[in-house]
N, CA, C and O atoms as a DFTB+ gen file, in Angstrom:
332 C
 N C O
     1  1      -0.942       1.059       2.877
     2  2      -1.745       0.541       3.964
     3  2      -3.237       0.637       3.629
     4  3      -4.093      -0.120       4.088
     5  1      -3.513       1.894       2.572
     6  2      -5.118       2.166       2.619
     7  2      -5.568       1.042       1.744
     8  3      -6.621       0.415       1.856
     9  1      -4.361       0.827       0.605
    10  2      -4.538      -0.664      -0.408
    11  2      -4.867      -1.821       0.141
    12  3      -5.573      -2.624      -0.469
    13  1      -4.301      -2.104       1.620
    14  2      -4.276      -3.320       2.089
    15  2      -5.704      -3.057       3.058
    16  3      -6.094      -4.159       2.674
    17  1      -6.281      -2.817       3.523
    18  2      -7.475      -2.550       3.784
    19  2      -8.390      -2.829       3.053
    20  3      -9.295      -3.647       3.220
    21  1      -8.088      -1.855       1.846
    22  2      -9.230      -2.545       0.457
    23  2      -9.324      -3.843       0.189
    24  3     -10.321      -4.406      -0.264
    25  1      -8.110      -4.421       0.515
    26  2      -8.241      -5.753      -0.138
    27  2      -8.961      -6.702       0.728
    28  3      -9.766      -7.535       0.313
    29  1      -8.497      -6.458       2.409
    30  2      -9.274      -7.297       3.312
    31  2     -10.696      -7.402       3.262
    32  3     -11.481      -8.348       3.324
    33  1     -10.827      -5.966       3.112
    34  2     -12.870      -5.785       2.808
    35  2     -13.024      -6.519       1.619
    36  3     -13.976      -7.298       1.595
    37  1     -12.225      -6.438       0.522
    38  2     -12.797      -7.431      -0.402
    39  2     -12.584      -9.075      -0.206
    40  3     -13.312      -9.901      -0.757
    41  1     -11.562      -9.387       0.598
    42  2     -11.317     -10.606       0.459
    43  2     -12.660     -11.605       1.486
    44  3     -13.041     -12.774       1.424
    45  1     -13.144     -10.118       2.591
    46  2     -13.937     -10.890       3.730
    47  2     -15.397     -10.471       2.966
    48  3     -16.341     -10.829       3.670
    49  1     -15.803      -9.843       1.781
    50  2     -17.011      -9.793       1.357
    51  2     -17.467     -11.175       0.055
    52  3     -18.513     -11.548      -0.477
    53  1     -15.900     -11.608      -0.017
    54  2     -16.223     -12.864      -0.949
    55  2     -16.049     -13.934      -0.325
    56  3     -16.377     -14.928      -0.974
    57  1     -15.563     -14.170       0.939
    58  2     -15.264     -15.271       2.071
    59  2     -16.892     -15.408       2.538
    60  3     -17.413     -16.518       2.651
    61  1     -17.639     -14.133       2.798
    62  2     -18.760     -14.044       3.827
    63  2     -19.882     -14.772       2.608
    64  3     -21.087     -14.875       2.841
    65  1     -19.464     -15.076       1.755
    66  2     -20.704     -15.482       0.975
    67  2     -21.018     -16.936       1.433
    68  3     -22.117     -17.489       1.406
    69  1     -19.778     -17.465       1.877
    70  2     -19.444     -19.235       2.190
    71  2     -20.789     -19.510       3.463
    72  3     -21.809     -18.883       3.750
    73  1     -20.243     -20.582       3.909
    74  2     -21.013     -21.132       5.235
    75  2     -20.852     -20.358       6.576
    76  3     -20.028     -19.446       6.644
    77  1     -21.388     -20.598       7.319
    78  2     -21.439     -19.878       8.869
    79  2     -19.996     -20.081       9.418
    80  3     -19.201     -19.155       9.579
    81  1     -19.738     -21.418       9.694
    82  2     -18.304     -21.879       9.813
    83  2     -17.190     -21.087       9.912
    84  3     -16.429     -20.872      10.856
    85  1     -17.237     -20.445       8.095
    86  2     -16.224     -20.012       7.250
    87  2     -16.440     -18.796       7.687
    88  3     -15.486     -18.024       7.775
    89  1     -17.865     -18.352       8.081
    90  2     -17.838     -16.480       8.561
    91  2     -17.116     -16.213       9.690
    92  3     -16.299     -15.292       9.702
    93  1     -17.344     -16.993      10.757
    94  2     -16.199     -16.803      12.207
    95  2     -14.767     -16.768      11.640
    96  3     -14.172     -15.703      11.807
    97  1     -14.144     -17.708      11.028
    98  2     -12.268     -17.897      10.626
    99  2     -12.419     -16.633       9.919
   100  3     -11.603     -15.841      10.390
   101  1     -13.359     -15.911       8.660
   102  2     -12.869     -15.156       8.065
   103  2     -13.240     -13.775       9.246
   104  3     -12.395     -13.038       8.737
   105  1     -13.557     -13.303       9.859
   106  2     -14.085     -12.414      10.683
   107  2     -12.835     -12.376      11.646
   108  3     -12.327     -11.265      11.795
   109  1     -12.199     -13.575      12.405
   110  2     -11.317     -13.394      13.244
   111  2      -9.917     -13.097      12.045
   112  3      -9.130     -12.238      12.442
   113  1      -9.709     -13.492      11.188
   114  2      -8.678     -13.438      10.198
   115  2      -8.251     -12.096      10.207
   116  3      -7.211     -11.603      10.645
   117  1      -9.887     -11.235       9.272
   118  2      -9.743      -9.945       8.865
   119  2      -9.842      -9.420      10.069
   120  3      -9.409      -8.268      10.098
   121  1     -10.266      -9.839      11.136
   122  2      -9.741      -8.623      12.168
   123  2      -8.765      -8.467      12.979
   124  3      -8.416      -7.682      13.861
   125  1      -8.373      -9.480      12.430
   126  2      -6.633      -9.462      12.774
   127  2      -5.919      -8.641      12.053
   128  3      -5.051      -7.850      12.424
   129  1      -6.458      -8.936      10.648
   130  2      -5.580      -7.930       9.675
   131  2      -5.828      -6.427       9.999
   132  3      -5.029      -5.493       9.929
   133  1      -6.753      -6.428      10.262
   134  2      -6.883      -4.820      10.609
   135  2      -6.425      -4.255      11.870
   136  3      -6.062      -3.083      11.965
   137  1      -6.439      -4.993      12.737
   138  2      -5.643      -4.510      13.717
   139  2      -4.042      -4.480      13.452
   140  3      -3.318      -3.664      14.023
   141  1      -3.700      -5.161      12.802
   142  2      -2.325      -5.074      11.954
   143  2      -1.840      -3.911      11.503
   144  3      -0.834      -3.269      11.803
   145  1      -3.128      -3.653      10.368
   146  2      -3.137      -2.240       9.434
   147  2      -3.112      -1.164      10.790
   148  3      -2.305      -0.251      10.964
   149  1      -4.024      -1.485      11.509
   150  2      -3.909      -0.118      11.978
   151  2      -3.402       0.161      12.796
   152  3      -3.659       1.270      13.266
   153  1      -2.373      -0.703      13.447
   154  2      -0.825      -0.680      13.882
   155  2       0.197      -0.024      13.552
   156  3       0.962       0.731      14.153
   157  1       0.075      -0.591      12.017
   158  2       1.132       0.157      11.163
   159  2       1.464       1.283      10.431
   160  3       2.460       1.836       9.963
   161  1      -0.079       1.460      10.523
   162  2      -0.801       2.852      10.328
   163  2      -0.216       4.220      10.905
   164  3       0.331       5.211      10.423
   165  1      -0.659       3.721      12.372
   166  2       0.059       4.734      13.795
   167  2       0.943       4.742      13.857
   168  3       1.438       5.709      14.437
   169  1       1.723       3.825      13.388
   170  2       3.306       3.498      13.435
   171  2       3.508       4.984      12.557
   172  3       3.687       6.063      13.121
   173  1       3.463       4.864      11.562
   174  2       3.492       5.490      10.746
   175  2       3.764       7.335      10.957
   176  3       4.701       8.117      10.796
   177  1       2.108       7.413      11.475
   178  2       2.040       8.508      11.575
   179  2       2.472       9.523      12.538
   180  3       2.529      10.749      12.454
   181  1       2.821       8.527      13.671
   182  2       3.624       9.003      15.200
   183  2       4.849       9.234      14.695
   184  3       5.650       9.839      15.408
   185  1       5.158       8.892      13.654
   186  2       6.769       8.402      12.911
   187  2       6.836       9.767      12.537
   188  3       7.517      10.608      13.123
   189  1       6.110       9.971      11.542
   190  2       5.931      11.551      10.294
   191  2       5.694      12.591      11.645
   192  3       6.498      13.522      11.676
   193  1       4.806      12.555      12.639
   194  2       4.552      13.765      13.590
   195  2       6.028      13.947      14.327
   196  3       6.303      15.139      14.463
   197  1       6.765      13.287      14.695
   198  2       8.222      13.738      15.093
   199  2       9.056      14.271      14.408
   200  3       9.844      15.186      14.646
   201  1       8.814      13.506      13.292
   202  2      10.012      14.278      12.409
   203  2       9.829      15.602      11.999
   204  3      10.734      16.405      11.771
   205  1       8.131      15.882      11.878
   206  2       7.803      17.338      11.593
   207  2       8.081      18.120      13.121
   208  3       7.980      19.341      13.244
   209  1       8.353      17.434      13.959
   210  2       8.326      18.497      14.952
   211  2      10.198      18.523      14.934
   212  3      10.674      19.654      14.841
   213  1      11.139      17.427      15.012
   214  2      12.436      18.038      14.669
   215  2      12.696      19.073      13.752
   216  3      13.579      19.909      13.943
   217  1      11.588      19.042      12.257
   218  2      11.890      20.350      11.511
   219  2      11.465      21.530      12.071
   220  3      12.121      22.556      11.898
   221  1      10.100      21.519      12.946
   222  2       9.871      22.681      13.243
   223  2      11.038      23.521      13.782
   224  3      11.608      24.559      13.447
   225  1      11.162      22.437      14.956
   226  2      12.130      22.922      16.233
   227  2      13.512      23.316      15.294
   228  3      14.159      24.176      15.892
   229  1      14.141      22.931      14.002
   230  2      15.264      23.311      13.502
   231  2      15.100      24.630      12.683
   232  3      15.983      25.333      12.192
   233  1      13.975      24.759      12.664
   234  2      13.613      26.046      11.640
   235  2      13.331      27.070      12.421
   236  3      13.516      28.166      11.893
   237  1      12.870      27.071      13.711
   238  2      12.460      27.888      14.311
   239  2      14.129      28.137      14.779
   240  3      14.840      28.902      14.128
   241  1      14.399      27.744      15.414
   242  2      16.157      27.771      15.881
   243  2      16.952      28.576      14.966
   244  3      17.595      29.568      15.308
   245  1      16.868      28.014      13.562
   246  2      17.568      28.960      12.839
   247  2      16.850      30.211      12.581
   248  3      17.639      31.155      12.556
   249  1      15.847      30.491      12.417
   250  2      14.993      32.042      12.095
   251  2      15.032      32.926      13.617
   252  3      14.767      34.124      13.715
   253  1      15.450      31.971      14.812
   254  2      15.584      32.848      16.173
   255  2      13.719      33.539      16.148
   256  3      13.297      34.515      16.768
   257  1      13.114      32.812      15.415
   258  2      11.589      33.098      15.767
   259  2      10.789      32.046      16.047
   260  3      11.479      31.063      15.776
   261  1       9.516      31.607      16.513
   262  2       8.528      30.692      16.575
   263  2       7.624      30.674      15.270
   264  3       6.428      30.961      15.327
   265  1       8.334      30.281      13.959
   266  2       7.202      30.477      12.845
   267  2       6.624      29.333      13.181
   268  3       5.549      29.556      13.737
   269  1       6.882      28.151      13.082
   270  2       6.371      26.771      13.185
   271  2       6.090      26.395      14.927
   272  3       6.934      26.221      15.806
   273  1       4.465      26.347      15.025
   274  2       4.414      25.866      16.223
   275  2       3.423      24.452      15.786
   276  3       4.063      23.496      16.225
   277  1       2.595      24.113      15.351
   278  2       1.990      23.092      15.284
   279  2       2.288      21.662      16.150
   280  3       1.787      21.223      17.185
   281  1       3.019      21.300      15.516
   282  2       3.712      19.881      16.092
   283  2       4.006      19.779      17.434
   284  3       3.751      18.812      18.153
   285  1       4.764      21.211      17.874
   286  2       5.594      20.568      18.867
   287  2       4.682      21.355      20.293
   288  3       4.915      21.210      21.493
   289  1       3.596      22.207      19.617
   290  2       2.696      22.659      20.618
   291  2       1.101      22.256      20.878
   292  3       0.611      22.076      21.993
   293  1       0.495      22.169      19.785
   294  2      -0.374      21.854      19.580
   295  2      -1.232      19.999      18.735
   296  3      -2.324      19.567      18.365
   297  1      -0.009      19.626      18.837
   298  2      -0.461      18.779      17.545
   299  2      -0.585      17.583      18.753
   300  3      -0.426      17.858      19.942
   301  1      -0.894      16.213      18.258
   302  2      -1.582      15.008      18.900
   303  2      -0.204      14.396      19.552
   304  3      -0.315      13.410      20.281
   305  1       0.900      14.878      19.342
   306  2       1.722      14.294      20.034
   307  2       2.007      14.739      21.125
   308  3       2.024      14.080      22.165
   309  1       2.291      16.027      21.006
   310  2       2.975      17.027      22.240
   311  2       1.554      17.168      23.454
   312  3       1.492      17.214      24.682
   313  1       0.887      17.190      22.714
   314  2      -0.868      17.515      23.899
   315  2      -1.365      16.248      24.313
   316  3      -1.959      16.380      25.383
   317  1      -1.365      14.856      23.826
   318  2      -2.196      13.590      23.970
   319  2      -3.425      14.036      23.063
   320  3      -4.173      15.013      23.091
   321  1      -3.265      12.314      21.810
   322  2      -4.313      12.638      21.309
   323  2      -5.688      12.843      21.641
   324  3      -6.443      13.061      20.692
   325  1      -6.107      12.822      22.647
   326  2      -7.583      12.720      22.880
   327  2      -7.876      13.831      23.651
   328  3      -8.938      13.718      24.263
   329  1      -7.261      14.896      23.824
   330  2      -7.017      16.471      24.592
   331  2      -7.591      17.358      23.461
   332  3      -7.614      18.582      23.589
């Protein structure tokens, strides 16, 4: 995903050289793409934060202790990210 980012910045820094015209299509284009990326991005990472919190919650279960609290107490899922 961080690849495909790179490429948009490059593709809209050699588009932006063109006419005025061509700067609006490439501007609405790439910011489409990026809202894309960073869709898939979150996708992503909401994806990886659950699954670390099923391991927590399975590890802690089996040790009958709280070693692992992160995820499922503190982390951007369990609290809301902006808390």
């Amino acid at each position: 995903m961080f690849q495909l980012c790179t490429v948009l910045v490059a593709i809209t820094a050699l588009i932006l050289r063109e006419s005025a015209v061509e700067h609006l299509t490439t501007l609405i284009l790439v910011g489409t793409g990026f809202v894309i990326v960073f869709f898939l991005l979150w996708h992503d990472m909401v994806k990886a934060g659950k699954r670390v919190q099923q391991l927590e919650t399975e590890i802690n279960k089996r040790a009958n202790e709280k070693l692992l609290i992160w995820e499922n107490e503190l982390g951007g899922i369990s609290r809301g990210y902006w808390s």
